[in-house]
CHARMM internal coordinates of N, CA and C (Angstrom, degrees):
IC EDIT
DIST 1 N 1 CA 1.4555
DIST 1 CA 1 C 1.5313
ANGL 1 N 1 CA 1 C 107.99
DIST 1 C 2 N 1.8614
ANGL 1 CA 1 C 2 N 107.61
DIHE 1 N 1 CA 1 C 2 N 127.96
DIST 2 N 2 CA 1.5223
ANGL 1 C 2 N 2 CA 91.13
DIHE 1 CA 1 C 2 N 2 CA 171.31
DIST 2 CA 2 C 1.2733
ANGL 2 N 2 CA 2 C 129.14
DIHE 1 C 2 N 2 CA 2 C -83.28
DIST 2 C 3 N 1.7144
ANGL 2 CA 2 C 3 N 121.48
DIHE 2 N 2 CA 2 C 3 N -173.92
DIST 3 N 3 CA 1.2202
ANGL 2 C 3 N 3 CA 93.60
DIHE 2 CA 2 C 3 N 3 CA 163.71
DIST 3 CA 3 C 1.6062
ANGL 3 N 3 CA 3 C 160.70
DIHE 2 C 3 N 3 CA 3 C -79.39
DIST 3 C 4 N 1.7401
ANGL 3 CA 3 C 4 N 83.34
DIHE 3 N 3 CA 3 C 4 N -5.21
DIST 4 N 4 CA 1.4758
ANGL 3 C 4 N 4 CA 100.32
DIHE 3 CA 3 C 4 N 4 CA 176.37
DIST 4 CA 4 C 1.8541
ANGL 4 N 4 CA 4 C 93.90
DIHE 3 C 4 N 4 CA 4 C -75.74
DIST 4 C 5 N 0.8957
ANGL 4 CA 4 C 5 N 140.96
DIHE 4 N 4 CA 4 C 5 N -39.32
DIST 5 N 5 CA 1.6349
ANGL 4 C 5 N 5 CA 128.02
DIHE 4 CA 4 C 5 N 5 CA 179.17
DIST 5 CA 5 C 1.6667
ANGL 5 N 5 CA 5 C 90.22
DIHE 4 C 5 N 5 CA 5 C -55.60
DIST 5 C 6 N 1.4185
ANGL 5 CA 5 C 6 N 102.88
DIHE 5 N 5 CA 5 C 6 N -75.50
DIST 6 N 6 CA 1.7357
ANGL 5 C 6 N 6 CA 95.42
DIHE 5 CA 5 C 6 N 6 CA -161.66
DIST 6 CA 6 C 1.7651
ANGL 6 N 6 CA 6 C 112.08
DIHE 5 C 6 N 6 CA 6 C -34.76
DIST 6 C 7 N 1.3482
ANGL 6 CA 6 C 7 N 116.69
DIHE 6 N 6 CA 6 C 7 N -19.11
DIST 7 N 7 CA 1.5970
ANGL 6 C 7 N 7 CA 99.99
DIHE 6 CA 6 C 7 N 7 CA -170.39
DIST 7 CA 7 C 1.5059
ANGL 7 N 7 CA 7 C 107.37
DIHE 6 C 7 N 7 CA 7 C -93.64
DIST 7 C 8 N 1.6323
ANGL 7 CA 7 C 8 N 98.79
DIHE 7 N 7 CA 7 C 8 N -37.84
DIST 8 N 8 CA 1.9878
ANGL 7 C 8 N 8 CA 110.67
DIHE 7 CA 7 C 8 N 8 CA 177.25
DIST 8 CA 8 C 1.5300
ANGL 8 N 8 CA 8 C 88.46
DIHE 7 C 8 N 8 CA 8 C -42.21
DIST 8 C 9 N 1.6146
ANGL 8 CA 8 C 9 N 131.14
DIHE 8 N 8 CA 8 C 9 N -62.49
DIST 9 N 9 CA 1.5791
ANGL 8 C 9 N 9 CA 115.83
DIHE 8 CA 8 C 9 N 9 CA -166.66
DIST 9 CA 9 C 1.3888
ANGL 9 N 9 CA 9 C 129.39
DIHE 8 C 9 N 9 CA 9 C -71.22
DIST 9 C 10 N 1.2484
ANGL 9 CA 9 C 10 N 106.51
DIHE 9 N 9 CA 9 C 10 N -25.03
DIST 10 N 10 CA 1.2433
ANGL 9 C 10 N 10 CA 101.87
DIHE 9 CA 9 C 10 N 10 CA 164.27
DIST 10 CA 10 C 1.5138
ANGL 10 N 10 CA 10 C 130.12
DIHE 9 C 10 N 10 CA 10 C -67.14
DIST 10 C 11 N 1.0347
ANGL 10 CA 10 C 11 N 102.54
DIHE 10 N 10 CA 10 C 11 N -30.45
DIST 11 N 11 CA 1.6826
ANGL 10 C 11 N 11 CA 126.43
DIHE 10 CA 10 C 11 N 11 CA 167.19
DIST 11 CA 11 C 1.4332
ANGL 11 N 11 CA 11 C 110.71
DIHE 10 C 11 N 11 CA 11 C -41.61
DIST 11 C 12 N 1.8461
ANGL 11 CA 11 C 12 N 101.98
DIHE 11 N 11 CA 11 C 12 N -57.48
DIST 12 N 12 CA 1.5280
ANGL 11 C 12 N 12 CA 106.86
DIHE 11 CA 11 C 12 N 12 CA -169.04
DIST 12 CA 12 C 1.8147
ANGL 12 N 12 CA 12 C 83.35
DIHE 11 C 12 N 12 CA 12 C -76.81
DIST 12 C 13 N 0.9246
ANGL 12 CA 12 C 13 N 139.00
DIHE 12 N 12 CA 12 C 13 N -57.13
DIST 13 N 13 CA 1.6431
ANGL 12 C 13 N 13 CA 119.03
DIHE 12 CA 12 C 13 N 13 CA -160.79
DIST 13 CA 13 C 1.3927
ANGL 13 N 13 CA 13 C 114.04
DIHE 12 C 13 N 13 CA 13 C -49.70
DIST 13 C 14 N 1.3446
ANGL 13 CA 13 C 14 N 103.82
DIHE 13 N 13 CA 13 C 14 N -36.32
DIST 14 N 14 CA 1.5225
ANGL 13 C 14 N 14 CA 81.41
DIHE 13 CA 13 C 14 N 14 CA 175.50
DIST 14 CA 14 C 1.7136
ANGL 14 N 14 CA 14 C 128.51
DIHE 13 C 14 N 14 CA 14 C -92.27
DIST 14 C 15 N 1.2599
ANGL 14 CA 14 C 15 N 115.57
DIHE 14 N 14 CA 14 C 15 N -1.33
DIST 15 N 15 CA 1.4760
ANGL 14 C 15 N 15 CA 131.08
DIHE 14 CA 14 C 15 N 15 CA 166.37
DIST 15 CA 15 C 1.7120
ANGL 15 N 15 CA 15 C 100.90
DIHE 14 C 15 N 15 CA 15 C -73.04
DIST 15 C 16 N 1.5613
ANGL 15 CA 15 C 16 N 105.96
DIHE 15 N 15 CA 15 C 16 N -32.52
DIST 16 N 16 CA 1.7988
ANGL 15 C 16 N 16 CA 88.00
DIHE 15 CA 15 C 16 N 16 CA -177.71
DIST 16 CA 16 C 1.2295
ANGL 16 N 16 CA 16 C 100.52
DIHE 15 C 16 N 16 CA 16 C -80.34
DIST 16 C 17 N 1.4309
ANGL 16 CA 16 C 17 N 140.94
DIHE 16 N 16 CA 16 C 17 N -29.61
DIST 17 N 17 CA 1.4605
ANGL 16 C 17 N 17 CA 133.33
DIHE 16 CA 16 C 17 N 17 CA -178.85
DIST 17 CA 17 C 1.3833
ANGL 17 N 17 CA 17 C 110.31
DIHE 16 C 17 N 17 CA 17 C -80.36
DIST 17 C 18 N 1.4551
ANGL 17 CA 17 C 18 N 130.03
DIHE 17 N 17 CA 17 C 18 N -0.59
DIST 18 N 18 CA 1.3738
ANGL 17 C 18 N 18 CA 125.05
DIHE 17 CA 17 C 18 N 18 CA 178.76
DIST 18 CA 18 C 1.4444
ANGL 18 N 18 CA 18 C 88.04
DIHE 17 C 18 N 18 CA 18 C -87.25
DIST 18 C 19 N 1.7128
ANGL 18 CA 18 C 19 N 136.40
DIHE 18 N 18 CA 18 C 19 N -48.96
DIST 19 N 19 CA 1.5577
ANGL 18 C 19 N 19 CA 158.10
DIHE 18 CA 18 C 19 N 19 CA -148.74
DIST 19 CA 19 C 1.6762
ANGL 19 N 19 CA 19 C 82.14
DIHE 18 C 19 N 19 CA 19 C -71.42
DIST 19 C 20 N 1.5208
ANGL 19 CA 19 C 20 N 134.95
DIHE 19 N 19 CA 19 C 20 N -71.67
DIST 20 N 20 CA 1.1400
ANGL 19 C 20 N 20 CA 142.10
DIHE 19 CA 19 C 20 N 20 CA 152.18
DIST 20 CA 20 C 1.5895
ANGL 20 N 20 CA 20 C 108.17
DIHE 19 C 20 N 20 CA 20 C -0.77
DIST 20 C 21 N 1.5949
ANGL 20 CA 20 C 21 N 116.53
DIHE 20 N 20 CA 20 C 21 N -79.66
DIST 21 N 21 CA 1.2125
ANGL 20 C 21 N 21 CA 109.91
DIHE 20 CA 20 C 21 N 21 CA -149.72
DIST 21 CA 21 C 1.5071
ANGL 21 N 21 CA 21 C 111.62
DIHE 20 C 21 N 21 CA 21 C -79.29
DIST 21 C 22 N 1.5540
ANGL 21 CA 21 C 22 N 107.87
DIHE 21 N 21 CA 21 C 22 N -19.84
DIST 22 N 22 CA 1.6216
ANGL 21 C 22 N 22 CA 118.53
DIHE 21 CA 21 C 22 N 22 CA 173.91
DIST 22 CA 22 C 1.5650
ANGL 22 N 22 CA 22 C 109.99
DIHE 21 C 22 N 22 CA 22 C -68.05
DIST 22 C 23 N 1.2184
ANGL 22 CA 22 C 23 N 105.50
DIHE 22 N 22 CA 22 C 23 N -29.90
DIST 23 N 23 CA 1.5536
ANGL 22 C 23 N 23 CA 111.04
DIHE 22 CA 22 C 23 N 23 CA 171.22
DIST 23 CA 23 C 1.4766
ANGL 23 N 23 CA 23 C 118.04
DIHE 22 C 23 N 23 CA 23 C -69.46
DIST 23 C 24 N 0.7281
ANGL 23 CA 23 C 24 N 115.04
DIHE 23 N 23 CA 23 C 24 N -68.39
DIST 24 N 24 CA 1.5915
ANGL 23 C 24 N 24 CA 123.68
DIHE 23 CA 23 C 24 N 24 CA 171.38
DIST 24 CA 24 C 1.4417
ANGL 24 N 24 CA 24 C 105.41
DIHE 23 C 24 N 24 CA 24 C -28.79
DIST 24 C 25 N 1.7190
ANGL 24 CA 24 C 25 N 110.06
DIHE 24 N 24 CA 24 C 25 N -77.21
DIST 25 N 25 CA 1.3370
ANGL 24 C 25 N 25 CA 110.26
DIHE 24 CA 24 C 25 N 25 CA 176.47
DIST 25 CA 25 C 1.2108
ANGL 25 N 25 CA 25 C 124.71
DIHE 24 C 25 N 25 CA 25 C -40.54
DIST 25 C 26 N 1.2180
ANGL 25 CA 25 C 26 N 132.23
DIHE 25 N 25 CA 25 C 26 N -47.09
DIST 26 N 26 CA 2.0811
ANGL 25 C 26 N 26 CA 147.89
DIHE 25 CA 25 C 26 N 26 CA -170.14
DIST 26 CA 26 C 1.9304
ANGL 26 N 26 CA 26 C 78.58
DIHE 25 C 26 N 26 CA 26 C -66.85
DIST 26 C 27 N 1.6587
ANGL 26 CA 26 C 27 N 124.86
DIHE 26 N 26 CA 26 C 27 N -55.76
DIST 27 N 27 CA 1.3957
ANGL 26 C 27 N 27 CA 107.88
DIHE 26 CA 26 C 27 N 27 CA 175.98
DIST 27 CA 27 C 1.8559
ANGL 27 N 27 CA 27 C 137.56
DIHE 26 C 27 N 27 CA 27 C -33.81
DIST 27 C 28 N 1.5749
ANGL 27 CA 27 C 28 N 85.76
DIHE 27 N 27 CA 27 C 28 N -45.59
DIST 28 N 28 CA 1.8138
ANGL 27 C 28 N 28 CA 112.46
DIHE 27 CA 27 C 28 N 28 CA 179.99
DIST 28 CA 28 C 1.4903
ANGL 28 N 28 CA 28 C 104.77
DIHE 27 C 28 N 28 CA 28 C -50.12
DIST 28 C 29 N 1.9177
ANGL 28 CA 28 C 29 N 100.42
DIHE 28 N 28 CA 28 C 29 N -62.34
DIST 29 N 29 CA 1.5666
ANGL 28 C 29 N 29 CA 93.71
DIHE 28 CA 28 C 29 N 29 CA -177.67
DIST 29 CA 29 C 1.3894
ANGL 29 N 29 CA 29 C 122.70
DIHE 28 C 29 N 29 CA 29 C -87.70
DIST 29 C 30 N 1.1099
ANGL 29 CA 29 C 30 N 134.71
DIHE 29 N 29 CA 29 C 30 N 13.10
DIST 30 N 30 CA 1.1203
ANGL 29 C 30 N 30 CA 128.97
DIHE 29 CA 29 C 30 N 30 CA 148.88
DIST 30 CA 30 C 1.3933
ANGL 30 N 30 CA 30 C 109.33
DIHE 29 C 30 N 30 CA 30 C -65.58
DIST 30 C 31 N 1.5780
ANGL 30 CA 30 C 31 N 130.40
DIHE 30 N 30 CA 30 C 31 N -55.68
DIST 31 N 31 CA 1.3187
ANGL 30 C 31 N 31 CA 114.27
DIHE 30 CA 30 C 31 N 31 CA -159.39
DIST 31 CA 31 C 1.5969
ANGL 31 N 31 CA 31 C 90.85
DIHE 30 C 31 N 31 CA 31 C -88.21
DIST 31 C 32 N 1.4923
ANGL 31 CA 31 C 32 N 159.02
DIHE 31 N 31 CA 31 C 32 N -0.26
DIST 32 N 32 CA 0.9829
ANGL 31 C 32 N 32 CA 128.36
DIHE 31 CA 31 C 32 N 32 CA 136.36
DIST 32 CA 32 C 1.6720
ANGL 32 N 32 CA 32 C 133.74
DIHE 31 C 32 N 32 CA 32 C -71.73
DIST 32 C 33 N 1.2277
ANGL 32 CA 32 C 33 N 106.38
DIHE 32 N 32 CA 32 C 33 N 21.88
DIST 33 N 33 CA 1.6325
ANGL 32 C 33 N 33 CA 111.20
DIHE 32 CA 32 C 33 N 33 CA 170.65
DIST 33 CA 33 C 1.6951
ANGL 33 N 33 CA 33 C 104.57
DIHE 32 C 33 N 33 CA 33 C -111.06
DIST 33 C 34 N 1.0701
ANGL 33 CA 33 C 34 N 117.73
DIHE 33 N 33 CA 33 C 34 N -9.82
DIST 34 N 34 CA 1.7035
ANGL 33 C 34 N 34 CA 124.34
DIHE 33 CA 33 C 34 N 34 CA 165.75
DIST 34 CA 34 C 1.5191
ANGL 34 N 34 CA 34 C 114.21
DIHE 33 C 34 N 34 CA 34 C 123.71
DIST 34 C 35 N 1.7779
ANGL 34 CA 34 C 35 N 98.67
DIHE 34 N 34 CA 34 C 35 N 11.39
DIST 35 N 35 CA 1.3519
ANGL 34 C 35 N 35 CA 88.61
DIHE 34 CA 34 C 35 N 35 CA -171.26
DIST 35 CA 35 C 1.7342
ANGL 35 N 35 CA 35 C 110.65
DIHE 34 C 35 N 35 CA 35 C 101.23
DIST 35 C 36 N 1.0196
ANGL 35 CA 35 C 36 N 138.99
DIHE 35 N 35 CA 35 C 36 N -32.96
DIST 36 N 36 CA 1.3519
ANGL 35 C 36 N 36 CA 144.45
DIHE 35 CA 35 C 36 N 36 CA -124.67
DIST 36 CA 36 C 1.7045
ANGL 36 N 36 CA 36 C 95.97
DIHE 35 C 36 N 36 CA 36 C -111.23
DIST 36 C 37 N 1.3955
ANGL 36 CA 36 C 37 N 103.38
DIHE 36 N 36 CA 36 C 37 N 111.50
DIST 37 N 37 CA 1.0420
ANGL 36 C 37 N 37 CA 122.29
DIHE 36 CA 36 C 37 N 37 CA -170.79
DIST 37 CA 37 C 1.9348
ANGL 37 N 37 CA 37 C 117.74
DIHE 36 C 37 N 37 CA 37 C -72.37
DIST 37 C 38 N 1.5867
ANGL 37 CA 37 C 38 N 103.46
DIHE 37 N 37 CA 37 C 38 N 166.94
DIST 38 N 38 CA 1.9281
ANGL 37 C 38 N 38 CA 98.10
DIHE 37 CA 37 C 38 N 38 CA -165.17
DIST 38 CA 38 C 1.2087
ANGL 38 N 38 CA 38 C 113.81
DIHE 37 C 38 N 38 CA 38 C 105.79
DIST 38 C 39 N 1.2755
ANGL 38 CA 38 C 39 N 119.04
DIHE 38 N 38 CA 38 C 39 N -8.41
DIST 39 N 39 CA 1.6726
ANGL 38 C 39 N 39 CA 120.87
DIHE 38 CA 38 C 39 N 39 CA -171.11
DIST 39 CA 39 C 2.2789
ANGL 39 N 39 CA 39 C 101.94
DIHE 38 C 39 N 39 CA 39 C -125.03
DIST 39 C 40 N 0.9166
ANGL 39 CA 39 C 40 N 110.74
DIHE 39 N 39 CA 39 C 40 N 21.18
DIST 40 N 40 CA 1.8647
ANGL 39 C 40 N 40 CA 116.14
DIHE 39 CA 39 C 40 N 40 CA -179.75
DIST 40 CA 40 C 1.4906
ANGL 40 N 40 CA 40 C 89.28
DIHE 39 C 40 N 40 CA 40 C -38.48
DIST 40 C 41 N 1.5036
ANGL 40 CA 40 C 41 N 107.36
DIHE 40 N 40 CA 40 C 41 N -71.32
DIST 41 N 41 CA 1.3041
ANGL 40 C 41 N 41 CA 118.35
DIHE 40 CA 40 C 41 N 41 CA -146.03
DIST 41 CA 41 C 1.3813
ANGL 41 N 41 CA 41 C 132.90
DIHE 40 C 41 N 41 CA 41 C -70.62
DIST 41 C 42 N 1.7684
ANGL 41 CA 41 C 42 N 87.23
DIHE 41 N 41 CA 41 C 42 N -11.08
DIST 42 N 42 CA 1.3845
ANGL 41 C 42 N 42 CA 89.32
DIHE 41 CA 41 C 42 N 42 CA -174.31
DIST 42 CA 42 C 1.8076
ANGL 42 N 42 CA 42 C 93.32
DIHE 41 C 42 N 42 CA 42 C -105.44
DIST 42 C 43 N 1.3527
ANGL 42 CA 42 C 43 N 120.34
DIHE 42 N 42 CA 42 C 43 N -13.15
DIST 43 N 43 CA 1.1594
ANGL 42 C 43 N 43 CA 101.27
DIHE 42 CA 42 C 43 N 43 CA 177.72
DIST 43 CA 43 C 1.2488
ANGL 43 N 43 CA 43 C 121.02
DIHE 42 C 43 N 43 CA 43 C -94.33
DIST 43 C 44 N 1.4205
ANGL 43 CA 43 C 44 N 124.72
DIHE 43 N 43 CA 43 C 44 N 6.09
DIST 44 N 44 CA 1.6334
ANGL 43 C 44 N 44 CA 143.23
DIHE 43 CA 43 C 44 N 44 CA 175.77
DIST 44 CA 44 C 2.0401
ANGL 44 N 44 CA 44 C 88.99
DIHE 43 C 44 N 44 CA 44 C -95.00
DIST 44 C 45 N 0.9347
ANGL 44 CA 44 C 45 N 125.57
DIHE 44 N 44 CA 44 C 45 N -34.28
DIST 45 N 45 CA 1.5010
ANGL 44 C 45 N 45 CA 117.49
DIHE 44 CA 44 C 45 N 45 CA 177.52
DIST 45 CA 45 C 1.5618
ANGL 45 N 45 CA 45 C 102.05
DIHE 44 C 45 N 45 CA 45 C -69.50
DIST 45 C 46 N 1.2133
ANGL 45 CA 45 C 46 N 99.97
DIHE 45 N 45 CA 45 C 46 N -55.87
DIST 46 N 46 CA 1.9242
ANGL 45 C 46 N 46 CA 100.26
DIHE 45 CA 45 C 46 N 46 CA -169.28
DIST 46 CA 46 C 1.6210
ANGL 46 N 46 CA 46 C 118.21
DIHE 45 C 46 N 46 CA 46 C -61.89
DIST 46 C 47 N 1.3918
ANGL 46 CA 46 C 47 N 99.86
DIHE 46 N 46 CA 46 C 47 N -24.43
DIST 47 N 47 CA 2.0592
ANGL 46 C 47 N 47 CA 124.91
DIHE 46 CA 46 C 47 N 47 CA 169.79
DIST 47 CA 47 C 1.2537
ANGL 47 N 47 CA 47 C 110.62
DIHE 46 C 47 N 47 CA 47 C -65.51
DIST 47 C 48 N 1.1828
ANGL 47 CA 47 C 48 N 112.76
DIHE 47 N 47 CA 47 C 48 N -59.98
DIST 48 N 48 CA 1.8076
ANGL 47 C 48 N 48 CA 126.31
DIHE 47 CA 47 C 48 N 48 CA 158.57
DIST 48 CA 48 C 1.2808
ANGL 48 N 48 CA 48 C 114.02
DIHE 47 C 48 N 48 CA 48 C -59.23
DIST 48 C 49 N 0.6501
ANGL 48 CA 48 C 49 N 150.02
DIHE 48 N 48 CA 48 C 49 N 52.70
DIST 49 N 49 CA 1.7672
ANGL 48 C 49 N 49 CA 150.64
DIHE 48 CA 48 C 49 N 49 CA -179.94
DIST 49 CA 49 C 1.6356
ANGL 49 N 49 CA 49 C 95.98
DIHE 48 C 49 N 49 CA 49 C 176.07
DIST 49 C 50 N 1.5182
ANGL 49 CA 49 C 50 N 149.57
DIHE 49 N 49 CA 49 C 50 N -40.29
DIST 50 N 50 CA 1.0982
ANGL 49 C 50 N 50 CA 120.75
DIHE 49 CA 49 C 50 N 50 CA 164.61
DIST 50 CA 50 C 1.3277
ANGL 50 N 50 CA 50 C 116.96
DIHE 49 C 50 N 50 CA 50 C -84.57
DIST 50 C 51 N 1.0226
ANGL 50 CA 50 C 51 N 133.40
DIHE 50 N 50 CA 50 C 51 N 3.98
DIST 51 N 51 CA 1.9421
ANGL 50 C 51 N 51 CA 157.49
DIHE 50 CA 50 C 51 N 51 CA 179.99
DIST 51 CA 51 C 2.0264
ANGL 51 N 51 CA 51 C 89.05
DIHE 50 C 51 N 51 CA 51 C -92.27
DIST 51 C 52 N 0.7482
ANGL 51 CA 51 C 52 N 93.43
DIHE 51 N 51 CA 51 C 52 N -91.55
DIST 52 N 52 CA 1.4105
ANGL 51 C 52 N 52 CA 120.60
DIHE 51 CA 51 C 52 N 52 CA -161.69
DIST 52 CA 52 C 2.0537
ANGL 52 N 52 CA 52 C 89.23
DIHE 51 C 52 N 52 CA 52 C -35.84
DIST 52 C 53 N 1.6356
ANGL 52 CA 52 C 53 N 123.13
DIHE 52 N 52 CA 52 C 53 N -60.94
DIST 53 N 53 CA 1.3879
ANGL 52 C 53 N 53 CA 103.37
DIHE 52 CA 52 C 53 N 53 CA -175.06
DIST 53 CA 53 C 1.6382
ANGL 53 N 53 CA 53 C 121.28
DIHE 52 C 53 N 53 CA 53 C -69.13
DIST 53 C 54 N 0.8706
ANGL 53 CA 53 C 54 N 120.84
DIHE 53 N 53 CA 53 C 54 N -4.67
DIST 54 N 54 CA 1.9537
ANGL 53 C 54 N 54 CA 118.13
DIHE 53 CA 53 C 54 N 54 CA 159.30
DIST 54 CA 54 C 1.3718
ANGL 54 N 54 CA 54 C 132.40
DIHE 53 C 54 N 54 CA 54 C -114.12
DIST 54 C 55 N 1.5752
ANGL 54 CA 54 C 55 N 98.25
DIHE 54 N 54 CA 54 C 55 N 18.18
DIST 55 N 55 CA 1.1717
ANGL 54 C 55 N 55 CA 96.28
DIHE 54 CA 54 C 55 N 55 CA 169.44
DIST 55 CA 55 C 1.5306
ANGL 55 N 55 CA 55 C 108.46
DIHE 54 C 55 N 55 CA 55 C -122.74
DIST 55 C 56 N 1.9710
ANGL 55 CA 55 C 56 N 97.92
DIHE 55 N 55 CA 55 C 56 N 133.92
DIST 56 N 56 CA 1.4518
ANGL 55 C 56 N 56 CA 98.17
DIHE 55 CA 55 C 56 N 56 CA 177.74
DIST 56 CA 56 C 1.5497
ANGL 56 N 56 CA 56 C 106.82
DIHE 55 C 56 N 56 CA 56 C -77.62
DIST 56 C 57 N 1.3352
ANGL 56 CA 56 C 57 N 150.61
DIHE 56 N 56 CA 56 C 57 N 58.52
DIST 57 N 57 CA 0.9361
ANGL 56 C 57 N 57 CA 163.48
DIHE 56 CA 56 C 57 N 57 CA -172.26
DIST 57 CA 57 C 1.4551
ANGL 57 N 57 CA 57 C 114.67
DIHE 56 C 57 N 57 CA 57 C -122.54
DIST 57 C 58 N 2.0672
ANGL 57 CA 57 C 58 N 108.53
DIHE 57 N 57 CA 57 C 58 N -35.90
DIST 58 N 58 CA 1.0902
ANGL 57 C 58 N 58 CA 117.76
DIHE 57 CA 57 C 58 N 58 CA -155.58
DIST 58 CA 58 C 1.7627
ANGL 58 N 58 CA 58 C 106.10
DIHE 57 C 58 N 58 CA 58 C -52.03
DIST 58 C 59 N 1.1810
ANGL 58 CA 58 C 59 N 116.67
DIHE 58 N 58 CA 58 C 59 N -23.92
DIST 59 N 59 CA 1.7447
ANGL 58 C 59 N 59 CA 109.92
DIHE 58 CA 58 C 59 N 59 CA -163.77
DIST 59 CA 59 C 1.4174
ANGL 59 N 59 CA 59 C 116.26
DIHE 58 C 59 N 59 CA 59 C -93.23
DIST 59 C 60 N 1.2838
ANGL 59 CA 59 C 60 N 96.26
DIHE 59 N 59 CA 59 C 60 N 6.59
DIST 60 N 60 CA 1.8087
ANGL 59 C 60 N 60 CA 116.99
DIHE 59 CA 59 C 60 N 60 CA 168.04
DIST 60 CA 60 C 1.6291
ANGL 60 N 60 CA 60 C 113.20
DIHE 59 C 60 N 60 CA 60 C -79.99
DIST 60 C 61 N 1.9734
ANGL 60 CA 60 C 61 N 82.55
DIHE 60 N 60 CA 60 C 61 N -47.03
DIST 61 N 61 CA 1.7840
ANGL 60 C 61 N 61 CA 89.81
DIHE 60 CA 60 C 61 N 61 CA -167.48
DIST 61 CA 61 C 1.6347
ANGL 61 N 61 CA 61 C 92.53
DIHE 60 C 61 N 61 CA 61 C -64.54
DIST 61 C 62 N 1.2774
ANGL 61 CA 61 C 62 N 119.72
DIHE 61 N 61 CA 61 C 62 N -48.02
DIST 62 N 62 CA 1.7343
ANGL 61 C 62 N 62 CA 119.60
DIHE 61 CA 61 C 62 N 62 CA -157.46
DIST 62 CA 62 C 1.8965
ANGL 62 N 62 CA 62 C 106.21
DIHE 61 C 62 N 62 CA 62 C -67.49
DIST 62 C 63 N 0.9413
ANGL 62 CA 62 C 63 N 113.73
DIHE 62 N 62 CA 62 C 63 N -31.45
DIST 63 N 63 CA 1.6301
ANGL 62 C 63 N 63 CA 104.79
DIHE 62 CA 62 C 63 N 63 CA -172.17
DIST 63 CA 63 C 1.7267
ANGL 63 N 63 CA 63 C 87.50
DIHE 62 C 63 N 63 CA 63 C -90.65
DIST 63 C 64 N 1.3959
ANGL 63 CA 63 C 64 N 129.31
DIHE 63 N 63 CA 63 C 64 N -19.70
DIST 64 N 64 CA 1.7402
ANGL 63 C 64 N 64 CA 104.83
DIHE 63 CA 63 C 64 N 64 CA 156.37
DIST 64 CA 64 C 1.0107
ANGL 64 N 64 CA 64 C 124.92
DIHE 63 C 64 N 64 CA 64 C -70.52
DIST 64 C 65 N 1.2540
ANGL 64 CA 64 C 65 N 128.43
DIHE 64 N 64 CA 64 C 65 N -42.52
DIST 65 N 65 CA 1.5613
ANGL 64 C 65 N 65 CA 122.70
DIHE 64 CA 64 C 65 N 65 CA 147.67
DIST 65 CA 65 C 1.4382
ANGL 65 N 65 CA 65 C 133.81
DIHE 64 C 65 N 65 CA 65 C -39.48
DIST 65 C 66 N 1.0989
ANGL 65 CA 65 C 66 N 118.01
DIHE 65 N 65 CA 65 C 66 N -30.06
DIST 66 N 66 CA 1.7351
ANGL 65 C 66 N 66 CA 121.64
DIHE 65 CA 65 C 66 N 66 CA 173.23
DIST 66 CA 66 C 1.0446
ANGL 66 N 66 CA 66 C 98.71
DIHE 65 C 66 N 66 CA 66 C -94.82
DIST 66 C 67 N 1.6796
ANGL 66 CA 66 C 67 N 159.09
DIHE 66 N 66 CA 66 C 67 N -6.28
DIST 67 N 67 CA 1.0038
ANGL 66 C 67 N 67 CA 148.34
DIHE 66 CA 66 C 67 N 67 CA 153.16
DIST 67 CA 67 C 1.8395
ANGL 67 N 67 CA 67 C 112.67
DIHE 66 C 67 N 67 CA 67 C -71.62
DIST 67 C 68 N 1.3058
ANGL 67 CA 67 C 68 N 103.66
DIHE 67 N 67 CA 67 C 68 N -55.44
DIST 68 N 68 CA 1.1903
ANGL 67 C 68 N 68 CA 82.02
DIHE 67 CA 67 C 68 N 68 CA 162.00
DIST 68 CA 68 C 1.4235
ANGL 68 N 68 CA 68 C 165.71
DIHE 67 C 68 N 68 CA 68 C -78.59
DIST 68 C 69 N 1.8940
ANGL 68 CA 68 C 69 N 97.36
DIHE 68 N 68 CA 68 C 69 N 0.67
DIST 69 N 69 CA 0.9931
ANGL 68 C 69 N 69 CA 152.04
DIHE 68 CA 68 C 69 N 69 CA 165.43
DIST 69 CA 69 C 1.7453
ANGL 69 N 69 CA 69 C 99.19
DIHE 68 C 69 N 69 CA 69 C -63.40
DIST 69 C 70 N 0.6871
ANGL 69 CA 69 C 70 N 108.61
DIHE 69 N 69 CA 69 C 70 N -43.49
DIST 70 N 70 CA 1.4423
ANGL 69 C 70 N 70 CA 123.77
DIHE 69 CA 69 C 70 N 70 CA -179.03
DIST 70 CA 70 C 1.8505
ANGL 70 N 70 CA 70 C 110.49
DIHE 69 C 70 N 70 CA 70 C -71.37
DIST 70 C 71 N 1.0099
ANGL 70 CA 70 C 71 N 89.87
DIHE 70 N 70 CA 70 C 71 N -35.29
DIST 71 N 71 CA 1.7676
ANGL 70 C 71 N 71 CA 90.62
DIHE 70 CA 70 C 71 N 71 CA -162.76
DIST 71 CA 71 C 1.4736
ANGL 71 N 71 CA 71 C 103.53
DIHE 70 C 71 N 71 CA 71 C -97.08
DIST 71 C 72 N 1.0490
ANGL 71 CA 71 C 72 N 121.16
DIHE 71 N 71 CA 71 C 72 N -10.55
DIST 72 N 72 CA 1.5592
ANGL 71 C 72 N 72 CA 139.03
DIHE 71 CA 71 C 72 N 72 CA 168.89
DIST 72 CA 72 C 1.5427
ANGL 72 N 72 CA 72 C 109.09
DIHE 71 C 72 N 72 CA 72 C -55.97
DIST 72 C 73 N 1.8101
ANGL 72 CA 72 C 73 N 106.72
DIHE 72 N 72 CA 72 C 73 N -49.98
DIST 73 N 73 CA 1.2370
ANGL 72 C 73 N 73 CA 100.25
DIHE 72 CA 72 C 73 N 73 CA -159.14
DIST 73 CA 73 C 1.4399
ANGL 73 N 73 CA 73 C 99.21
DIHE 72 C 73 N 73 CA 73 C -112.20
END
COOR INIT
IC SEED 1 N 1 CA 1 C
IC BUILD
């Protein structure tokens, strides 16, 4: 494996453990709002935005998003 592969994967490992930790979190506030479903999106936005400002990761997650943002259209 070269090294541009070895870094492309490492790249994705740590974008799936950032995807991981935004998940988890968007989990937290759901079950501190009672459980009560209708609110995913806004609590995967508010997970992503307290995830996303301390992690130096964030400019990994955003150009995966504009790539796939990209392939959409």
């Amino acid at each position: 494996m070269d090294s541009e592969t070895r870094t492309r994967e490492r790249q994705r490992l740590m974008v799936d453990l950032l995807e991981r930790k935004i998940r988890l979190r968007a989990r937290q506030l759901y079950d501190q709002r009672g459980q009560i479903d209708g609110q995913a999106l806004e609590d995967w936005v508010k997970a992503e935005s307290e995830i996303l400002r301390t992690s130096i990761l964030a400019p990994l997650w955003n150009a995966r998003r504009q790539r796939e943002a990209s392939e959409q259209s």
